[in-house]
SERO-4910 file (N, C-alpha, C, O; in steps of 0.05 Angstrom, whole numbers):
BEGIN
 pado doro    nc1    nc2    nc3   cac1   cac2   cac3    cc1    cc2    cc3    oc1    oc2    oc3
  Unk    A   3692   -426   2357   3687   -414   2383   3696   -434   2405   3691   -459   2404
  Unk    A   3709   -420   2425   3715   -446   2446   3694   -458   2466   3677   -443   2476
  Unk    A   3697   -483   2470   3673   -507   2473   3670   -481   2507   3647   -484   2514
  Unk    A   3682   -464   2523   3672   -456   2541   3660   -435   2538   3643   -430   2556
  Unk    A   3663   -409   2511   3639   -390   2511   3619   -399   2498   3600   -384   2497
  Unk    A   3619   -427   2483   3607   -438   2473   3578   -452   2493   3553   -451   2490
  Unk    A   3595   -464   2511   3568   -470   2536   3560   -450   2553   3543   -455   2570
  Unk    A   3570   -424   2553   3559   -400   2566   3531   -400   2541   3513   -416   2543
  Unk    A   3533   -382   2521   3515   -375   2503   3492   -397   2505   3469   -390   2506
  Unk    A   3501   -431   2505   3475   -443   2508   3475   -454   2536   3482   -477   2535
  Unk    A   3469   -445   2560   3455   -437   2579   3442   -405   2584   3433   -397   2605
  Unk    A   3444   -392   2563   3439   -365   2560   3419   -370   2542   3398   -356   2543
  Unk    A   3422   -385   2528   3388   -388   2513   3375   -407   2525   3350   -405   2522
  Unk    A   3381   -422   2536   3364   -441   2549   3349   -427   2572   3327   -436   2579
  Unk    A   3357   -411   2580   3352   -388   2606   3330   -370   2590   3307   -365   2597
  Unk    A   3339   -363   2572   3324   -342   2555   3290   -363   2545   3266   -357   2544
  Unk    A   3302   -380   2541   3270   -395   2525   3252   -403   2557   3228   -404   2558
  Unk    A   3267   -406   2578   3247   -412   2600   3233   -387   2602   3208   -386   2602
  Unk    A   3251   -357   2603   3239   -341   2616   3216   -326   2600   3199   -311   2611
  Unk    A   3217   -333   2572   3203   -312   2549   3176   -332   2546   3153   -324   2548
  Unk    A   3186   -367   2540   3164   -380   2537   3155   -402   2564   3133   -410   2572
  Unk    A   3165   -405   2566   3170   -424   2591   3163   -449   2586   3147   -466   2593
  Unk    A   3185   -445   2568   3200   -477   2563   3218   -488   2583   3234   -470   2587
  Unk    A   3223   -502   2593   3244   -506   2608   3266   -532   2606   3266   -553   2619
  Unk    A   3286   -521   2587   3305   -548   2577   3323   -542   2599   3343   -556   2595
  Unk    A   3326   -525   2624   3353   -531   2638   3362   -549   2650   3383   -548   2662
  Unk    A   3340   -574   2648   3348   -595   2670   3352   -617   2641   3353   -636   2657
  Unk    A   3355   -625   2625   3347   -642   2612   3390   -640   2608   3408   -624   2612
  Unk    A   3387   -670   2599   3418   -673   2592   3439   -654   2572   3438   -654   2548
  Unk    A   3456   -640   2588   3467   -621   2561   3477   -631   2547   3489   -616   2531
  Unk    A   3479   -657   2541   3500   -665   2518   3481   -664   2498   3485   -656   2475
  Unk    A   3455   -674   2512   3435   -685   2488   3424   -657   2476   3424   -654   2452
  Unk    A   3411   -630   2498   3409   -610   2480   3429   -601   2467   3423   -598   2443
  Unk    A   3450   -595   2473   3482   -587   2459   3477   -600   2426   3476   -583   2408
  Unk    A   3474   -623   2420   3472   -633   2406   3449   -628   2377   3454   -625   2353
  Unk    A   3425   -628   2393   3401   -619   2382   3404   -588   2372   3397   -580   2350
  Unk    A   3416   -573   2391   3417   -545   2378   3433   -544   2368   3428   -527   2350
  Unk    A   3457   -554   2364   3478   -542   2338   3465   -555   2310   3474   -549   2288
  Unk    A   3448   -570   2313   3439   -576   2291   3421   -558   2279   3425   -546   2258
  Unk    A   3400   -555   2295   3380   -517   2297   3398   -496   2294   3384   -477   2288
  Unk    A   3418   -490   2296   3433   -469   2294   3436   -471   2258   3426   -457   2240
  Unk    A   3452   -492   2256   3463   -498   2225   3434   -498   2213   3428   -482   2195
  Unk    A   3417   -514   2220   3387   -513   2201   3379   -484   2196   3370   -477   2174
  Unk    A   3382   -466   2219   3376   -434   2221   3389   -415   2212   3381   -391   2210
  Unk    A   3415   -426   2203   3434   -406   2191   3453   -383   2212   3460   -360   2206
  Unk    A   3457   -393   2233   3470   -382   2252   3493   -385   2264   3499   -405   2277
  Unk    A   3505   -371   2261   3537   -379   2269   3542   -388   2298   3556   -406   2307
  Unk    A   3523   -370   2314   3529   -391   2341   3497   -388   2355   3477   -378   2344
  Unk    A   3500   -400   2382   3477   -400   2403   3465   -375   2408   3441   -374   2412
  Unk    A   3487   -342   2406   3473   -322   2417   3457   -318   2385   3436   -307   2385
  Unk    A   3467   -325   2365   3443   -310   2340   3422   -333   2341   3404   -331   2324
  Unk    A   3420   -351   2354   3398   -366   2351   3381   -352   2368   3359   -342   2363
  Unk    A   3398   -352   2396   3378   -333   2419   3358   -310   2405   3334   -309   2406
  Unk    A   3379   -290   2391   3366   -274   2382   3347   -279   2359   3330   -261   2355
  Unk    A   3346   -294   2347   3317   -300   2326   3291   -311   2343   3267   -306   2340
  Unk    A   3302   -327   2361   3284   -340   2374   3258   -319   2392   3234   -318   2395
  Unk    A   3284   -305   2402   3264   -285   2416   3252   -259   2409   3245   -244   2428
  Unk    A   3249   -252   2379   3249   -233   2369   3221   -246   2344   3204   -232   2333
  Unk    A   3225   -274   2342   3207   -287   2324   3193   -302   2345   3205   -312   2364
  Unk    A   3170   -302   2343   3154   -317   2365   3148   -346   2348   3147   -369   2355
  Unk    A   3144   -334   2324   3138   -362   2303   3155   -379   2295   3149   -395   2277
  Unk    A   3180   -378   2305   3204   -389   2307   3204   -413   2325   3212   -436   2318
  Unk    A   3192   -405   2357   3190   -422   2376   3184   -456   2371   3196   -474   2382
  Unk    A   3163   -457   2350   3154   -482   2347   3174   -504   2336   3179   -527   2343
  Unk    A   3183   -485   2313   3203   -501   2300   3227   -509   2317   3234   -532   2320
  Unk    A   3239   -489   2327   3254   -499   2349   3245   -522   2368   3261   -541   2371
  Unk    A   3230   -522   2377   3216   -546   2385   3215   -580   2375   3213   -600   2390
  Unk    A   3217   -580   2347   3223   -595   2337   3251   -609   2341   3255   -633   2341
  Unk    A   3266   -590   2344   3288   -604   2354   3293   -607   2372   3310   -626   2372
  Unk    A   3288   -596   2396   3286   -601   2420   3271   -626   2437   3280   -634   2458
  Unk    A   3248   -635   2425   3235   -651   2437   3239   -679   2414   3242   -676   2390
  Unk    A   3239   -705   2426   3248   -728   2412   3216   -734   2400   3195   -736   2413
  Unk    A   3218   -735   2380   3190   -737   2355   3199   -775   2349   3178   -784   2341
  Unk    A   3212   -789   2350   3216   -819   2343   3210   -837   2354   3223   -850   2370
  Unk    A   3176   -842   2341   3165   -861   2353   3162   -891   2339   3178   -896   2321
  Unk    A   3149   -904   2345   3137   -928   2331   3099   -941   2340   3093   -936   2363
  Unk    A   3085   -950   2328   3067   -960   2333   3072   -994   2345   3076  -1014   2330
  Unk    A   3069   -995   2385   3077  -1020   2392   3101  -1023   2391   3108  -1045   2384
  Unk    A   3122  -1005   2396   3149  -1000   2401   3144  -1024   2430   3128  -1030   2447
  Unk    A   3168  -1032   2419   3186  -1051   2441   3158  -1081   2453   3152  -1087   2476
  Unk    A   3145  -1094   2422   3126  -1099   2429   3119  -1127   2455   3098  -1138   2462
  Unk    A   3142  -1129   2462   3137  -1141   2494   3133  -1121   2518   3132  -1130   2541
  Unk    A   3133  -1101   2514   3116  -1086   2532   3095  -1082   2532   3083  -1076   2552
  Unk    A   3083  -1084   2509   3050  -1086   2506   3041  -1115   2512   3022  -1120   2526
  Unk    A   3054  -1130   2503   3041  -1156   2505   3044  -1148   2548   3025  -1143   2562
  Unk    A   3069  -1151   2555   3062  -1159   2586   3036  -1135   2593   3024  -1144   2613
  Unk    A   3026  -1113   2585   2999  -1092   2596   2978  -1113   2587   2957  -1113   2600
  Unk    A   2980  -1129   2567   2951  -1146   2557   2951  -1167   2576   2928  -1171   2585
  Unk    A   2971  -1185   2585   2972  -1200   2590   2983  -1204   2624   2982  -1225   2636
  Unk    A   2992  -1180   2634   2998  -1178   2664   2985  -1156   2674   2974  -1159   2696
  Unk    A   2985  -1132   2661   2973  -1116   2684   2944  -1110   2675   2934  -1100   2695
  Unk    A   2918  -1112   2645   2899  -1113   2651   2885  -1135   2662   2863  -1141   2652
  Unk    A   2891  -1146   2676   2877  -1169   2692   2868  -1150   2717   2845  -1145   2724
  Unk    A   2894  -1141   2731   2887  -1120   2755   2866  -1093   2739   2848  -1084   2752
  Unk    A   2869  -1086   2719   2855  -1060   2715   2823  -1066   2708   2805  -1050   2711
  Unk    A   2820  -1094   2697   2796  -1094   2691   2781  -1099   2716   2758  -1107   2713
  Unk    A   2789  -1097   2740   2773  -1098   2764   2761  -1068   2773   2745  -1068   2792
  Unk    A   2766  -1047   2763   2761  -1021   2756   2741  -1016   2742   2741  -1025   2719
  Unk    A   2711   -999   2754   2698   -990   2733   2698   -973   2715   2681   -970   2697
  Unk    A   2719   -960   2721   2724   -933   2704   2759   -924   2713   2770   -914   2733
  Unk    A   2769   -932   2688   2797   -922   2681   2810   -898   2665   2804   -889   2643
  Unk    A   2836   -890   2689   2841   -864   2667   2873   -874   2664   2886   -885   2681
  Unk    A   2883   -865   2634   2906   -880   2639   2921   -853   2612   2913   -843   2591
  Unk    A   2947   -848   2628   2961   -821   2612   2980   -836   2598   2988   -859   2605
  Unk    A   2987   -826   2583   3007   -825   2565   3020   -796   2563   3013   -775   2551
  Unk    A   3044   -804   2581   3059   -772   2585   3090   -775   2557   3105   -794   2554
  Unk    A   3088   -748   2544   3103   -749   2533   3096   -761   2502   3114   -771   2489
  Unk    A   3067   -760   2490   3062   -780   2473   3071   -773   2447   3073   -791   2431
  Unk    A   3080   -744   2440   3097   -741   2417   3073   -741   2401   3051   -735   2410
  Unk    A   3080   -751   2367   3067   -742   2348   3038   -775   2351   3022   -777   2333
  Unk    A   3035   -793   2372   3014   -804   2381   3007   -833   2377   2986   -845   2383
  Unk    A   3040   -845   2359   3041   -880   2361   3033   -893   2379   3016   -910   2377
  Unk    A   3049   -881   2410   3041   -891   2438   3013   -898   2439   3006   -921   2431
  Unk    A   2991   -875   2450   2966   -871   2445   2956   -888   2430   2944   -906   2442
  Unk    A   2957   -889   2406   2931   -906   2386   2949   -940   2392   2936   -960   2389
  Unk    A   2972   -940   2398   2974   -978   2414   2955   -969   2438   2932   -976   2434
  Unk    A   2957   -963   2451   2939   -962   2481   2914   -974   2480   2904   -994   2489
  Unk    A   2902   -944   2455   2868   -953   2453   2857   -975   2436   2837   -988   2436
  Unk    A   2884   -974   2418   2863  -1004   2403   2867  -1029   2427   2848  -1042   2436
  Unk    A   2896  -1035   2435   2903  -1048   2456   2874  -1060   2469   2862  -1081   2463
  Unk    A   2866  -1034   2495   2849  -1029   2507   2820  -1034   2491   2803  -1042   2507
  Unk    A   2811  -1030   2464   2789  -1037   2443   2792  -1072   2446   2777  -1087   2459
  Unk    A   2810  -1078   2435   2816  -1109   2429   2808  -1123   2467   2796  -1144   2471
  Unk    A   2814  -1110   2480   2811  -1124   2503   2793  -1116   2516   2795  -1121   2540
  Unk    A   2766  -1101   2507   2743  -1097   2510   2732  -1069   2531   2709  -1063   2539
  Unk    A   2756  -1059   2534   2761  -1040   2558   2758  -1010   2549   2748   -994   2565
  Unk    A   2766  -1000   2526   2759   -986   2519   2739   -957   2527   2743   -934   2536
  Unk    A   2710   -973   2518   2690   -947   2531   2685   -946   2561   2667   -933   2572
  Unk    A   2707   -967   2575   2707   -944   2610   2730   -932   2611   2733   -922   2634
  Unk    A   2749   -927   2597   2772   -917   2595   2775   -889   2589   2756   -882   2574
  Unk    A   2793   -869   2594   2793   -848   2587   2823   -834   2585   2833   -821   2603
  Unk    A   2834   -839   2562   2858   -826   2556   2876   -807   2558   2883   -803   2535
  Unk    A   2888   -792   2573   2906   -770   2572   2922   -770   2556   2932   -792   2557
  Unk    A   2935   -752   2531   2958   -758   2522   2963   -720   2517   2949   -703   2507
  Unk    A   2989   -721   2527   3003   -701   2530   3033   -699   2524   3048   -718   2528
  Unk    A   3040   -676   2517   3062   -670   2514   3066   -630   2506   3048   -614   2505
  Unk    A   3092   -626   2503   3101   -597   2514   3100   -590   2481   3094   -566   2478
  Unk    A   3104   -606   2456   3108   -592   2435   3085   -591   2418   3081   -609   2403
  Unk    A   3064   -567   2418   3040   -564   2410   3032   -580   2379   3012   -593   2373
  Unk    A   3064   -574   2360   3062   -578   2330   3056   -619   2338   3036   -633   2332
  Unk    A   3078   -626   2350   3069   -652   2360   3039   -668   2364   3032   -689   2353
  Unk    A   3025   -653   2380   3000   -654   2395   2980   -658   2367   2963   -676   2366
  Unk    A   2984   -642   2347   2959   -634   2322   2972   -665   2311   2958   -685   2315
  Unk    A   2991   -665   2302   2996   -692   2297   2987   -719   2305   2979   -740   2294
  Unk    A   2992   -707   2331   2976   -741   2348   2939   -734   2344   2921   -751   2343
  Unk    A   2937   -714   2343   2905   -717   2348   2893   -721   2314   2869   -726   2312
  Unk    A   2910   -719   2287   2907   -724   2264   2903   -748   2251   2887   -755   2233
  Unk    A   2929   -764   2269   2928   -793   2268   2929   -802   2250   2914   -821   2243
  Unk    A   2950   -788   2230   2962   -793   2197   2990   -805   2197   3004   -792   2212
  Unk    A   2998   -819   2188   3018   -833   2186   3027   -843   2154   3010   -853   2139
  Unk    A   3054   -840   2146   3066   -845   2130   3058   -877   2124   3060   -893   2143
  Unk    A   3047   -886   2094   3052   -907   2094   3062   -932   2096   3052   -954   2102
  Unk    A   3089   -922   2090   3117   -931   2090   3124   -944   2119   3140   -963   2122
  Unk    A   3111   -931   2141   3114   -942   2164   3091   -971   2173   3096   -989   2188
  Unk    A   3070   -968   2161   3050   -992   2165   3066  -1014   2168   3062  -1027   2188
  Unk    A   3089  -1024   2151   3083  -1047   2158   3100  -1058   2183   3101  -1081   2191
  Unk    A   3115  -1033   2196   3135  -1044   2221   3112  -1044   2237   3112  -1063   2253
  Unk    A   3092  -1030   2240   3075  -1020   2265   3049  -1044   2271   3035  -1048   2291
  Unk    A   3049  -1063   2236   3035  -1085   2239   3045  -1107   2246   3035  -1124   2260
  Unk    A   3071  -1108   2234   3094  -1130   2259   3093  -1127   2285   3092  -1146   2300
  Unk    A   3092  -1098   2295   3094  -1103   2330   3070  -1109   2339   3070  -1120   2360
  Unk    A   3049  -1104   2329   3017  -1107   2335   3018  -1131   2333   3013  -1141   2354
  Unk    A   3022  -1144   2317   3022  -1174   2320   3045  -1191   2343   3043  -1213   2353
  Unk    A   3064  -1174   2347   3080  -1194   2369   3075  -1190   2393   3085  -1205   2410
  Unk    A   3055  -1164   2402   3043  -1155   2420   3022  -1169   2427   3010  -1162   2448
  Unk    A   3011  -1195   2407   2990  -1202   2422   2955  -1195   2407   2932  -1200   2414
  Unk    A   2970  -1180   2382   2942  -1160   2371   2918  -1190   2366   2921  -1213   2358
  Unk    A   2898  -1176   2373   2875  -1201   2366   2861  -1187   2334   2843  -1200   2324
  Unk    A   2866  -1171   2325   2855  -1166   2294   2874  -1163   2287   2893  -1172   2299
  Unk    A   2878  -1144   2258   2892  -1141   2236   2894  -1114   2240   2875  -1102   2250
  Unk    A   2920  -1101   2232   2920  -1072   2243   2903  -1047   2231   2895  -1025   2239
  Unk    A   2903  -1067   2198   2884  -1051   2175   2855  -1045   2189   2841  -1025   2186
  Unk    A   2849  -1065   2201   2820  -1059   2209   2813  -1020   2229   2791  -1013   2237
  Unk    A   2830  -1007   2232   2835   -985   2245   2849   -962   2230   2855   -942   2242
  Unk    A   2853   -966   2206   2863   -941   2183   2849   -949   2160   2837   -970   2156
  Unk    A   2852   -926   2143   2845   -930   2113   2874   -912   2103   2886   -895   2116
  Unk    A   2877   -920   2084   2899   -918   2071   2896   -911   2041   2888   -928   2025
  Unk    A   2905   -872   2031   2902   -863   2012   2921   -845   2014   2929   -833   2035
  Unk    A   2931   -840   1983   2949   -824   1970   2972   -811   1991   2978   -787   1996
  Unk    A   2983   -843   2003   3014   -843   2015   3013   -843   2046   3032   -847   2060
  Unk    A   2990   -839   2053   2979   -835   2082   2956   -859   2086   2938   -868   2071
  Unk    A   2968   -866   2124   2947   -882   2134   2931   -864   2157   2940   -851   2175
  Unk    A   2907   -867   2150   2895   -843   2167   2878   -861   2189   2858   -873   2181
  Unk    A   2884   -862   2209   2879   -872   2228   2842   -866   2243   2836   -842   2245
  Unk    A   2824   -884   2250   2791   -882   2243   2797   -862   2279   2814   -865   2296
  Unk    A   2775   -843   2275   2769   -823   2283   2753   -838   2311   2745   -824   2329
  Unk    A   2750   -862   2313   2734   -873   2332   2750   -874   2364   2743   -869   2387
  Unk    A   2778   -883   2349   2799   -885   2371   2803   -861   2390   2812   -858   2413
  Unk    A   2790   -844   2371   2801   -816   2391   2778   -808   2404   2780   -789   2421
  Unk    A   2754   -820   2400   2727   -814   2420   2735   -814   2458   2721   -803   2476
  Unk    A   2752   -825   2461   2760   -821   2505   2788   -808   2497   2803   -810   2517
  Unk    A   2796   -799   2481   2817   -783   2489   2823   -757   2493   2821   -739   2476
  Unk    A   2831   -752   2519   2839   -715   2514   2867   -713   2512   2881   -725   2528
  Unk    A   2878   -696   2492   2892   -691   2487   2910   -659   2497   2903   -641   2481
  Unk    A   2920   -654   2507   2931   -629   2518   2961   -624   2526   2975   -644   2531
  Unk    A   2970   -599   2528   2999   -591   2523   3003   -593   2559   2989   -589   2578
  Unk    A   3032   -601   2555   3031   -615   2597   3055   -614   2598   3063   -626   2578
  Unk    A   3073   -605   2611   3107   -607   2625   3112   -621   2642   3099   -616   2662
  Unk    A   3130   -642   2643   3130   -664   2664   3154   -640   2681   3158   -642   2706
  Unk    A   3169   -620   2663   3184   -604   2683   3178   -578   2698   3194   -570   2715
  Unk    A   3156   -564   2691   3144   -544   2702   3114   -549   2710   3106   -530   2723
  Unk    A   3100   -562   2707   3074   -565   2715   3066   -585   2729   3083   -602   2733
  Unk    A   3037   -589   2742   3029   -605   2759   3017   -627   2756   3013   -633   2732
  Unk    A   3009   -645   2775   2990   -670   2767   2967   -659   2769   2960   -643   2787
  Unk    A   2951   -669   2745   2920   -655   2734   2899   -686   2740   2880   -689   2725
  Unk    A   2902   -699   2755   2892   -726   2754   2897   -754   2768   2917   -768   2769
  Unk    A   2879   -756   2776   2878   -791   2784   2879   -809   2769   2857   -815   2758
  Unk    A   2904   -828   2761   2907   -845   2739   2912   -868   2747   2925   -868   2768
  Unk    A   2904   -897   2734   2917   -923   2743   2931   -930   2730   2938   -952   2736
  Unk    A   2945   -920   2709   2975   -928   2698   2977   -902   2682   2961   -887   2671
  Unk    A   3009   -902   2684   3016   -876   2663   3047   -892   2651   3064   -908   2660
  Unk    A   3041   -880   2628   3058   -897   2605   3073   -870   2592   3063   -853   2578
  Unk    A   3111   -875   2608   3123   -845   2595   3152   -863   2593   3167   -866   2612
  Unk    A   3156   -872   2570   3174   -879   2558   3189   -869   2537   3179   -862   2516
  Unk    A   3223   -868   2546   3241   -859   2534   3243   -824   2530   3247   -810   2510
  Unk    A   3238   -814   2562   3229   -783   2562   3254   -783   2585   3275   -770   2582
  Unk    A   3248   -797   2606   3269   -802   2631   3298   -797   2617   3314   -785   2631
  Unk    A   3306   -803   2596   3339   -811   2590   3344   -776   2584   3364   -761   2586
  Unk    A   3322   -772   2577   3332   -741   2580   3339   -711   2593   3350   -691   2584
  Unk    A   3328   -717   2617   3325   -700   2639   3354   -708   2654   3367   -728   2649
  Unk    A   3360   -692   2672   3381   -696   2693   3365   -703   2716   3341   -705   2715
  Unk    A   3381   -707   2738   3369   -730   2759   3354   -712   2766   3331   -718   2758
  Unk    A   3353   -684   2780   3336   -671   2784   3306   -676   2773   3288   -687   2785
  Unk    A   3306   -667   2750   3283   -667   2724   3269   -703   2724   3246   -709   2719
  Unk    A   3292   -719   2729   3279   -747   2731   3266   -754   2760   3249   -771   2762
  Unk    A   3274   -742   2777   3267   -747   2807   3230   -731   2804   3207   -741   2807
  Unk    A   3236   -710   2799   3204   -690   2794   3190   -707   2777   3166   -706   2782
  Unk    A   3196   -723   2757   3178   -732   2739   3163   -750   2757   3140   -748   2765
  Unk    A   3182   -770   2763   3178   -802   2777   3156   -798   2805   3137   -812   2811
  Unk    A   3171   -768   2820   3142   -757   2841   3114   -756   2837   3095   -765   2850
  Unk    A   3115   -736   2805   3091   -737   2798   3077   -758   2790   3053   -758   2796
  Unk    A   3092   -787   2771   3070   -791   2765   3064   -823   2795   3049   -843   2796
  Unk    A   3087   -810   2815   3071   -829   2839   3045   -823   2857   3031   -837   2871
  Unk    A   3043   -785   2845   3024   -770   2856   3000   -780   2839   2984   -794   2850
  Unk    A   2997   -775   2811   2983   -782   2791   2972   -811   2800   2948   -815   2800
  Unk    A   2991   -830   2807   2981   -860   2808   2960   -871   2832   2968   -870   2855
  Unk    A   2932   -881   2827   2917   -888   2845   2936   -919   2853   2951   -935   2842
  Unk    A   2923   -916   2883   2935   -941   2899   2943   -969   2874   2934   -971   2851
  Unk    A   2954   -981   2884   2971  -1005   2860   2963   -995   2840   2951  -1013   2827
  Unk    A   2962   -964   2825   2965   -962   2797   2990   -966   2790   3008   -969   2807
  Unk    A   2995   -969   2755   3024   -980   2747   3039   -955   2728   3023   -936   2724
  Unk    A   3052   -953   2723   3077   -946   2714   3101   -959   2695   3118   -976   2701
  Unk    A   3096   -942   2671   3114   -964   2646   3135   -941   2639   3129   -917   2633
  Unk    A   3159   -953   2641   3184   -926   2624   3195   -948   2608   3191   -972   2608
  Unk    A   3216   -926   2590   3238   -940   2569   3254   -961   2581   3261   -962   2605
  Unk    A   3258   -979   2560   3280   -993   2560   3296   -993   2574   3298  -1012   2588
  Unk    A   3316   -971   2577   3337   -955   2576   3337   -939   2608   3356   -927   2619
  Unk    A   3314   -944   2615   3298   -931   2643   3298   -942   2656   3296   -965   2650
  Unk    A   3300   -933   2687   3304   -953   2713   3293   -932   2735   3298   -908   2731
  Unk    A   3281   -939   2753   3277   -935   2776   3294   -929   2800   3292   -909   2813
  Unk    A   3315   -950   2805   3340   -959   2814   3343   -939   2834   3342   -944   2858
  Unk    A   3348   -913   2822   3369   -895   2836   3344   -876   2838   3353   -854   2832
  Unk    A   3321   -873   2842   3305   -851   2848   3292   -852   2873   3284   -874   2879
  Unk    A   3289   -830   2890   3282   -833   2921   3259   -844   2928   3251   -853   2949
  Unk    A   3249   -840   2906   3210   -855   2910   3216   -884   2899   3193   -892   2895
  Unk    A   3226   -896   2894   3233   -935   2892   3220   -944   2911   3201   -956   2901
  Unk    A   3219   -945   2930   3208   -956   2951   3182   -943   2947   3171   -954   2966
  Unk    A   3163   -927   2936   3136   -932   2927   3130   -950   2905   3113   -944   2888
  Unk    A   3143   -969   2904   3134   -984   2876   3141  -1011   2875   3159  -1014   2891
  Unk    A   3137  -1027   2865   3134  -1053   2870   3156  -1057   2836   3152  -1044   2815
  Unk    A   3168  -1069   2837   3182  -1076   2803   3162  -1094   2800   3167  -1115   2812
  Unk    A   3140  -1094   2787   3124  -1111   2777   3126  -1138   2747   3119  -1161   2749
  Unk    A   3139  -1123   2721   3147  -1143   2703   3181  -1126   2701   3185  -1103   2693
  Unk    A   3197  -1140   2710   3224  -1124   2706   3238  -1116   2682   3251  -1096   2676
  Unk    A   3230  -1147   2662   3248  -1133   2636   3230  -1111   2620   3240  -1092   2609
  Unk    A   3202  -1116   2621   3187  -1087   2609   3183  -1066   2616   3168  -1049   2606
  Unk    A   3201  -1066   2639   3203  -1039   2661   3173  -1022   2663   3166  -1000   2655
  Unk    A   3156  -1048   2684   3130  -1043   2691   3129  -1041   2715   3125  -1062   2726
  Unk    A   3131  -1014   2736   3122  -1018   2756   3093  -1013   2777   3073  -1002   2770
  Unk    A   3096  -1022   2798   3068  -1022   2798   3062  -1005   2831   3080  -1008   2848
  Unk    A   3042   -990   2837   3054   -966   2859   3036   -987   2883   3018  -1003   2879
  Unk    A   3053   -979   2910   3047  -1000   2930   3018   -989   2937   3007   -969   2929
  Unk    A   3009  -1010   2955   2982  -1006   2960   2988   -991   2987   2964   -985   2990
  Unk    A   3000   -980   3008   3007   -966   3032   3024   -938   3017   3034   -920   3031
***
């Protein structure tokens, strides 16, 4: 099929999944959905974008799975672990002057992010004034994060970054580990709510002093990145902070000038006090 009725049909489903579920991938980079769906197409058995359209919207129980490929599921426990170390070591100094903290995790996927946060926040004694948000758009995701099961096989990268992060215990002290699975202690999830949230169609639900949404930005078009970066300046109480990807910059977004570059290479910023 040629690469131009080829990008008709997928902006015709992309159009179709906002309006039936209200999903909304039209702002997000087409190369990157382009990519994701011809793989869902081939996984689905469909010769092109319009027979995917049509399963999709004809199967409602289809939606999820699709989802899967659509939304980036590849996390780590303490990903990029000099970003955690500079939150232990630069920005809860400012938060523990707070008697009561709410701190989101937008975009948390299947919930690595999250359980670094709270043990983080456990280890540094902060914990029970704290109160967790973690959200994201792909429901199958969400049961995941709130399950807090993990492949064995992954322990031992997630206890390397815990440790270069700064961890003051042992990571074992927070799972038990049986027949191939680390099941993560049920304690961690006592301040967290967990709930389904669109950084592209929905609103700020909250007063937060840091929101932590990394490696979500690279996918949106400037539009979709400009709405995110608003919200979570709306979301942010006075000098609350703000952590994105690697790969993420502030630079070119109209709200920069609400934010202070606070640790630059961990891309921590921090929202002005005016």
């Amino acid at each position: 099929m040629p690469d131009k009725m080829q990008d008709i049909e997928l902006k015709l489903l992309l159009e179709a999944l906002y309006r039936t579920y209200h999903y909304d991938f039209r702002g997000y980079s087409m190369a990157s959905v382009k990519r994701r769906l011809m793989q869902a197409k081939d996984h689905f058995g469909c010769q092109s974008f319009s027979m995917l359209q049509d399963m999709a919207l004809h199967d409602t129980a289809m939606m999820p799975k699709l989802l899967a490929f659509l939304t980036v599921q590849v996390s780590e426990m303490f990903r990029d672990p000099a970003y955690f170390k500079a939150i232990r070591e630069k920005v809860l100094p400012h938060l523990r002057t707070y008697p009561s903290l709410k701190i989101w995790i937008a975009g948390c996927s299947t919930g690595e992010e999250l359980y670094s946060f709270v043990i983080l926040f456990r280890e540094e004694g902060l914990e029970d004034r704290t109160l967790f948000y973690a959200t994201d758009i792909n429901p199958d995701a969400l049961r995941k994060a709130e399950a807090g099961v993990y492949d064995i096989e992954r322990l031992q990268l997630f206890t390397q970054n815990h440790r270069k992060a700064g961890g003051k215990s042992s990571l074992s002290d927070y799972y038990t580990a049986a027949y191939g699975g680390a099941s993560f202690d049920k304690s961690l999830r006592n301040r967290v709510v967990f709930s389904d949230h669109s950084l592209v169609t929905d609103a700020v639900f909250a007063e937060t002093h840091m929101v932590s949404c990394r490696n979500v930005l690279i996918y949106f078009d400037r539009e979709f990145q400009d709405r995110a970066i608003n919200m979570f300046r709306e979301s942010l109480a006075r000098k609350g902070f703000l952590g994105i990807g690697a790969k993420e910059s502030l630079r070119f977004s109209p709200y920069v000038d609400s934010f202070i570059d606070f640790s630059h290479d961990e891309r921590i910023y921090q929202k002005k006090a005016a």
